[in-house]
N, C-alpha and C positions, 0 to 999 in steps of 0.2 A: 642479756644476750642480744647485741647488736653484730650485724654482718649481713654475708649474702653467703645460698647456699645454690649451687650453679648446678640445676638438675638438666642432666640428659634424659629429656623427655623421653619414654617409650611411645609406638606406636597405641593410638584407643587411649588414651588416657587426657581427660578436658584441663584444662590449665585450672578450673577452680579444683578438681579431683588433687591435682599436684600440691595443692599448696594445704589440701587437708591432711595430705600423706606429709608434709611437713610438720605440720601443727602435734601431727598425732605422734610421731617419730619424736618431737621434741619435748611434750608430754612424756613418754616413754622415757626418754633419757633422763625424765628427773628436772628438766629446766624448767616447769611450769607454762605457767600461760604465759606466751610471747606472742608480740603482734607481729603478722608477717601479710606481704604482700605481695605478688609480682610485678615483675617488668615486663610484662608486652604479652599480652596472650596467643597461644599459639593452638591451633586448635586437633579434636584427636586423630585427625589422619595425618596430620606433623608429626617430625620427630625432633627432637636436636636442644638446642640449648631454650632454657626457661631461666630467666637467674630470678631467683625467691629474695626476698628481701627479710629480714629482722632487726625486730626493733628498732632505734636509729635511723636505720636503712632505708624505711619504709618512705623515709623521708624523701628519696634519692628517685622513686618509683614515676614518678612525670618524666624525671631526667631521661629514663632510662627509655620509657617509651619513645621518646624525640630523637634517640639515636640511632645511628646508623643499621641495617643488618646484612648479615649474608646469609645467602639459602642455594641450597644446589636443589635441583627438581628434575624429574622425568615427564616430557610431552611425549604422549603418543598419539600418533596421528591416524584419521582415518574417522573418528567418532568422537562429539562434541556429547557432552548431558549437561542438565539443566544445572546443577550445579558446580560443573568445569572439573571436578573430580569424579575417581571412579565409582563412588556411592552414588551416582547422582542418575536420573532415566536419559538416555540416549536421545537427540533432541535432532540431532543432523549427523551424517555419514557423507563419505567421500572416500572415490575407490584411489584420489592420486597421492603419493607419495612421493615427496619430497627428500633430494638429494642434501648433501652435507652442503655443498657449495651452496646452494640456492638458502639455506639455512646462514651460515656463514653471512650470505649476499645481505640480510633482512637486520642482522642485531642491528646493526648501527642507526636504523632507524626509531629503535628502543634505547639508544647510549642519550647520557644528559637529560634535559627538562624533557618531560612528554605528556601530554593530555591523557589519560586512563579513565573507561568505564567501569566502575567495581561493580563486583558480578552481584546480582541479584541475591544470592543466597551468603549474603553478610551481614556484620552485626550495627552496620550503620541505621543512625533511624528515619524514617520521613513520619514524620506528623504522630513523636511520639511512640512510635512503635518500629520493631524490627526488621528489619528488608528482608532476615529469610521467614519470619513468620508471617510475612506478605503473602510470600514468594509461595509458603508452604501451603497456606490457605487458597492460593490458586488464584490471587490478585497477580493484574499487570507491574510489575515494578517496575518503572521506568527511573534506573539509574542514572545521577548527577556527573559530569564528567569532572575531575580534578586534574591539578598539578602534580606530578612526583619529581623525583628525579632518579636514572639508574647511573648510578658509577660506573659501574661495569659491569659486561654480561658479556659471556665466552661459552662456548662447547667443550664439556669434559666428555664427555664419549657419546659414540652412537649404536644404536642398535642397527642395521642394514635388517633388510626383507630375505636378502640371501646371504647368510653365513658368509662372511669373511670378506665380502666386498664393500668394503667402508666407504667407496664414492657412488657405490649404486644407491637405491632407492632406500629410505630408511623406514623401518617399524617405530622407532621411537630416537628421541635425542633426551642426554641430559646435559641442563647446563647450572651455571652458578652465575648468582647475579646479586651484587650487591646493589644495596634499594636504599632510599630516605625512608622516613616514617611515612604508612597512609599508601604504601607500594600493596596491591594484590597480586602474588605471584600465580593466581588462577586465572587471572585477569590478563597476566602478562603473557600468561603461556597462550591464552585462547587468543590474543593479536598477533602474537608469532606465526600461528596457526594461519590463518585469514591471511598473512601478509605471503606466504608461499604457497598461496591458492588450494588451501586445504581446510580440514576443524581437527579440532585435539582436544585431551583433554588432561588434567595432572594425574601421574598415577603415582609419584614418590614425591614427599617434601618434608625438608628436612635444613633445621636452622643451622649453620654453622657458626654464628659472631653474634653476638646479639649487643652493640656496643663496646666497652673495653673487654668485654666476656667471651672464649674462645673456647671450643672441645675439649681443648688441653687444662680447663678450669673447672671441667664435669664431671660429676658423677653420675653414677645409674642411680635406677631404683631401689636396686638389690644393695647398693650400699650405703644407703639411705637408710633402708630399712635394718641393717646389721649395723647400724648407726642406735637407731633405738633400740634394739637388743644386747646394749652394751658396747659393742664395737668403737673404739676411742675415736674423740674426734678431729685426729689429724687427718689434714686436707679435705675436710665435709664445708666447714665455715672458713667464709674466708670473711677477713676485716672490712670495715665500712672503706674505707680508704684503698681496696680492690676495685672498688666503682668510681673512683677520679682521677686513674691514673691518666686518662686523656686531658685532662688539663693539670695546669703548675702547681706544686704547692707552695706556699707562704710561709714561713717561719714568724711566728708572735713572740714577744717578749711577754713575761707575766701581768705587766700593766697592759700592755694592748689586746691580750686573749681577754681578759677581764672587761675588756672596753668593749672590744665586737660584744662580750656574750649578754652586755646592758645594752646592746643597741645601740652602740655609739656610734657617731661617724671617726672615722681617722685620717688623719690629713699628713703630707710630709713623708710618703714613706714613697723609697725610689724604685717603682714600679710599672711594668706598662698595664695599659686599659685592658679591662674583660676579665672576666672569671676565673678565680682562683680556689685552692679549699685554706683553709688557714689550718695551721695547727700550731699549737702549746710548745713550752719546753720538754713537753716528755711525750711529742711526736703526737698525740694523740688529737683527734680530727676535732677542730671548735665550729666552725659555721662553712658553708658555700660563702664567699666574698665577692664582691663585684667594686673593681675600682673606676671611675669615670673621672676625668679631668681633674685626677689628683685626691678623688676624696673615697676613699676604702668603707662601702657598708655592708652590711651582713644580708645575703640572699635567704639564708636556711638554717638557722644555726641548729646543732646537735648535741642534745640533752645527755651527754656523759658522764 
């Protein structure tokens, strides 16, 4: 049992909760014990895409974290809590409310490289221990600033304060923002906030891309779980090779599949530089490849 299995995450449910609800659904189905893992955790007031990993796959789970994602999210303005979501205690209020334009005015100062302070109540450590079980215990945590980068960040809708006037004062906006790895979009919302003279804080978030992985790859819970009650498994798994369509693939000849899969290096083959997946004469995926000035070695090979 190797692949990925692309869950739309429900609201309340922790990313390790997700991947037990796999184990157990594939138990159920009769496939025994299979190793699975995720790609990127998302945590339970997110919704949206998780892609699970199997077998093989699990192989692929660093990859996945490193890549790219999109997320649409709702700010609303007015009230800031300690932990930038609506679970969190109200920390700072503000009676001003900011217009579409003046929102509009501020993305571009969040487009490309940006310094970011991740919010206290995340899973990074200092000195061995958890920033929200700092945070929880009622330590100062004084958060490290980082690099990210946003691709893009737009407005899909706005809520306005008065019904139907979308350039007056707004209750909330939401937007979608594609992020690198290491982006806190609670983090991004409460700068947004600050930068149009106001505090906010997340009350919707929801993955839409998680890497080559898109909505249109997911499944719910509920057919997940009619998965282990039987329910056939057309479009639950998808193949290991779901998750490399973002780079090239390779064609091996039987001597050369056999060469990556001892470790070989391979030389002569007319190719450009970077990352590839290799695969066999019968399509099926042999190693991650990396070619460098001519000479083809194996990044990750995959025990098929």
């Amino acid at each position: 049992m190797h692949g990925w299995i692309i869950l739309d995450k429900p609201l309340g449910l922790g990313s390790t909760q997700a991947v037990s609800a796999v184990k157990r659904n594939l138990r159920e189905a009769g496939f025994g014990k299979v190793k699975v893992g995720h790609g990127g955790t998302l945590d339970p007031l997110a919704t949206g895409i998780l892609p699970i990993a199997l077998g093989e796959a699990t192989k692929l789970c660093g990859r996945m974290l490193d890549a790219s994602k999109i997320y649409q999210f709702t700010l609303a303005f007015g009230t800031q809590t300690n932990g930038l979501d609506a679970e969190g205690e109200v920390v700072a209020t503000s009676a001003h409310r900011p217009d579409r334009n003046a929102v509009e005015g501020v993305l571009s100062r969040f487009t490309g490289p940006i310094e970011q302070v991740p919010p206290a109540y995340s899973a990074i450590k200092i000195d061995g221990k958890r920033a929200y079980d700092r945070a929880r215990a009622g330590e100062d945590v004084e958060m490290t600033a980082r690099q990210i980068i946003i691709h893009d960040l737009h407005i899909v809708s706005v809520s306005p304060v008065d019904a139907g006037d979308d350039d007056g004062p707004l209750y909330s906006v939401t937007l979608a923002a594609h992020v690198s790895k290491g982006t806190y979009i609670r983090s991004l919302a409460r700068d947004i906030a600050h930068a149009v003279g106001t505090v906010g804080h997340v009350t919707m978030l929801r993955r839409t891309r998680s890497g080559p992985f898109g909505l249109e790859s997911a499944i719910s819970l509920d057919k997940l779980n009619a998965f282990g009650q039987g329910a056939p498994q057309e479009d639950i798994i998808l193949p290991i090779e779901a998750g490399l369509v973002d780079i090239p693939a390779l064609d091996l000849s039987p001597e050369q599949a056999r060469a990556i899969r001892q470790g070989r290096v391979l030389t002569g083959i007319a190719m450009k530089d970077g990352l590839h997946w290799a695969r066999d004469a019968e399509l099926r995926p042999v190693a991650l490849v990396e070619n460098i000035d001519g000479e083809l070695r194996s990044v990750r090979g995959f025990n098929l």
